[in-house]
N, C-alpha and C positions, 0 to 999 in steps of 0.2 A: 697432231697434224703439223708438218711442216710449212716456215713461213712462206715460203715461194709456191706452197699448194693455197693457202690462205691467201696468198695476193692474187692469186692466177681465179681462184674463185670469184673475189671481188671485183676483178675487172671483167669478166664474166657478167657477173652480176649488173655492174653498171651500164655495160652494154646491151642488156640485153632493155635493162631501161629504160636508155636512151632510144633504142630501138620500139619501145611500145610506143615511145611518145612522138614516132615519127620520123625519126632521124635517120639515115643511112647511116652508118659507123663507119670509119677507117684505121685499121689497128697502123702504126710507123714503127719503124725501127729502133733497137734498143740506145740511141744517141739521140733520142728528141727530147724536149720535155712535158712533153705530154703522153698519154697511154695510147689515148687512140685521138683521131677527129670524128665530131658529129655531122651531118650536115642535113640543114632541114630549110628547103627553100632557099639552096645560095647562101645561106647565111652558116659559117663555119663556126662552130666552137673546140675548143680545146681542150680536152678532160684530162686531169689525174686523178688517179684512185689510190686511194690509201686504204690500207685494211689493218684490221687492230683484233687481237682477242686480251689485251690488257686492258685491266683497271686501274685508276689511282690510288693514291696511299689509304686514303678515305673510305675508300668502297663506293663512290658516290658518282661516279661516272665511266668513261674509257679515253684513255689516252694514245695518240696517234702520231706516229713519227712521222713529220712530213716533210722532212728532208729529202732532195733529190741525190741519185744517183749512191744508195747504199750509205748516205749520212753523211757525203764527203759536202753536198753543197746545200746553203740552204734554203725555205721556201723564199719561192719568187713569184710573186703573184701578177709579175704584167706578162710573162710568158705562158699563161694558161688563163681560161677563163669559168672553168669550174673545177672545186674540189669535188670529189665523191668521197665520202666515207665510208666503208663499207664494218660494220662492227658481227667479225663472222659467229660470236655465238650466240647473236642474234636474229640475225641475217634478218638485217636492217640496212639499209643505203639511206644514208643521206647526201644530199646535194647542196654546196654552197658559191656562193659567189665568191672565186677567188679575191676579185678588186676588195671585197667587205675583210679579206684575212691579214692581219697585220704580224701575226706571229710567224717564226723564221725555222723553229726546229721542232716542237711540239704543239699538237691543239686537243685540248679538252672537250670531250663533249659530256657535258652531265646527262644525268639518268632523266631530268628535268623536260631537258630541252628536245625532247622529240614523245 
Protein backbone atom coordinates (compact mmCIF):
# COMPACT_ATOMS: atom_id res chain seq x y z
CA UNK A 1 0.00 0.00 0.00
CA UNK A 2 1.20 3.32 -0.85
CA UNK A 3 1.99 6.08 1.52
CA UNK A 4 -0.54 8.89 0.51
CA UNK A 5 -3.23 5.70 0.62
CA UNK A 6 -2.03 4.98 4.27
CA UNK A 7 -2.25 8.75 5.17
CA UNK A 8 -5.55 9.23 3.36
CA UNK A 9 -6.89 6.19 5.36
CA UNK A 10 -5.61 7.60 8.69
CA UNK A 11 -7.26 10.71 8.31
CA UNK A 12 -10.21 9.03 7.47
CA UNK A 13 -9.89 7.11 10.37
CA UNK A 14 -9.47 10.09 12.78
CA UNK A 15 -12.28 11.71 11.35
CA UNK A 16 -14.53 9.50 11.50
CA UNK A 17 -13.45 9.47 15.51
CA UNK A 18 -13.65 12.75 16.00
CA UNK A 19 -17.02 12.31 14.49
CA UNK A 20 -18.45 9.55 16.94
CA UNK A 21 -17.31 11.68 19.67
CA UNK A 22 -19.50 14.54 18.64
CA UNK A 23 -17.62 16.75 16.62
CA UNK A 24 -18.62 18.31 13.31
CA UNK A 25 -15.27 17.85 11.16
CA UNK A 26 -13.91 20.35 8.69
CA UNK A 27 -11.31 18.96 6.12
CA UNK A 28 -8.80 22.88 4.97
CA UNK A 29 -6.85 23.11 2.23
CA UNK A 30 -3.40 21.54 1.44
CA UNK A 31 -1.37 24.99 2.95
CA UNK A 32 -2.80 24.66 6.72
CA UNK A 33 -1.32 23.08 9.37
CA UNK A 34 -3.54 21.06 10.47
CA UNK A 35 -5.72 18.10 8.51
CA UNK A 36 -8.98 19.03 9.34
CA UNK A 37 -10.93 21.25 12.26
CA UNK A 38 -13.16 19.56 14.90
CA UNK A 39 -15.78 21.47 16.35
CA UNK A 40 -17.95 20.52 19.24
CA UNK A 41 -19.91 23.07 20.96
CA UNK A 42 -17.97 26.27 19.68
CA UNK A 43 -15.07 25.08 20.80
CA UNK A 44 -12.59 24.52 17.83
CA UNK A 45 -9.63 22.03 17.66
CA UNK A 46 -7.12 21.44 15.43
CA UNK A 47 -5.99 17.84 14.20
CA UNK A 48 -3.01 16.27 12.59
CA UNK A 49 -2.70 12.93 11.62
CA UNK A 50 0.22 11.07 11.17
CA UNK A 51 0.15 7.46 9.87
CA UNK A 52 2.96 5.02 10.28
CA UNK A 53 3.30 1.28 9.16
CA UNK A 54 7.12 1.47 10.55
CA UNK A 55 8.76 -0.11 13.40
CA UNK A 56 11.87 0.71 15.25
CA UNK A 57 15.33 -0.88 15.10
CA UNK A 58 14.16 -2.80 18.23
CA UNK A 59 11.06 -4.35 17.26
CA UNK A 60 9.54 -2.72 20.28
CA UNK A 61 7.37 -0.08 19.05
CA UNK A 62 6.34 2.17 15.68
CA UNK A 63 7.89 5.21 14.54
CA UNK A 64 6.15 8.28 13.20
CA UNK A 65 7.28 11.18 11.07
CA UNK A 66 5.79 14.18 12.15
CA UNK A 67 7.28 16.54 10.35
CA UNK A 68 5.10 18.96 8.39
CA UNK A 69 4.77 19.52 4.86
CA UNK A 70 6.74 16.27 3.31
CA UNK A 71 9.79 16.71 6.10
CA UNK A 72 10.70 20.14 4.97
CA UNK A 73 9.37 21.70 8.41
CA UNK A 74 9.32 20.73 11.67
CA UNK A 75 6.66 19.61 14.37
CA UNK A 76 4.99 22.60 15.90
CA UNK A 77 2.97 22.07 18.61
CA UNK A 78 1.25 25.62 19.20
CA UNK A 79 -0.25 25.51 15.65
CA UNK A 80 -2.26 22.37 16.28
CA UNK A 81 -3.90 21.11 19.25
CA UNK A 82 -4.03 17.25 18.80
CA UNK A 83 -1.77 14.83 17.27
CA UNK A 84 -3.56 11.61 15.94
CA UNK A 85 -1.59 8.61 15.32
CA UNK A 86 -2.90 6.42 13.24
CA UNK A 87 -0.51 3.04 13.26
CA UNK A 88 -2.20 1.36 9.90
CA UNK A 89 -1.30 -2.38 10.39
CA UNK A 90 -3.04 -2.07 13.28
CA UNK A 91 -5.66 0.17 12.75
CA UNK A 92 -5.16 1.71 15.89
CA UNK A 93 -5.62 5.68 16.44
CA UNK A 94 -4.25 7.16 19.09
CA UNK A 95 -4.92 10.71 20.19
CA UNK A 96 -2.40 13.05 21.83
CA UNK A 97 -2.23 16.39 23.15
CA UNK A 98 -0.08 18.29 20.98
CA UNK A 99 0.95 21.03 23.94
CA UNK A 100 2.42 17.40 25.87
CA UNK A 101 4.80 16.94 22.35
CA UNK A 102 8.16 18.14 22.60
CA UNK A 103 9.86 16.30 19.95
CA UNK A 104 10.29 18.21 16.39
CA UNK A 105 10.82 15.37 13.51
CA UNK A 106 10.08 11.99 14.98
CA UNK A 107 7.78 10.23 17.81
CA UNK A 108 7.82 6.84 19.18
CA UNK A 109 5.19 5.13 20.28
CA UNK A 110 6.14 1.69 22.07
CA UNK A 111 4.06 -1.39 21.85
CA UNK A 112 3.74 -0.65 25.71
CA UNK A 113 2.03 2.32 25.66
CA UNK A 114 -1.40 1.70 24.40
Amino acid sequence: MNSNLIGALGESRAQIEFMKRGHEVYTGGSNTYYDFLANKQGVITRVEVKSTTRRNKTNTGWIFDIRRSFGDLPFDSSKIDKLCLYIQPLDILLIKDSKKITQKTEYLVLDDDF
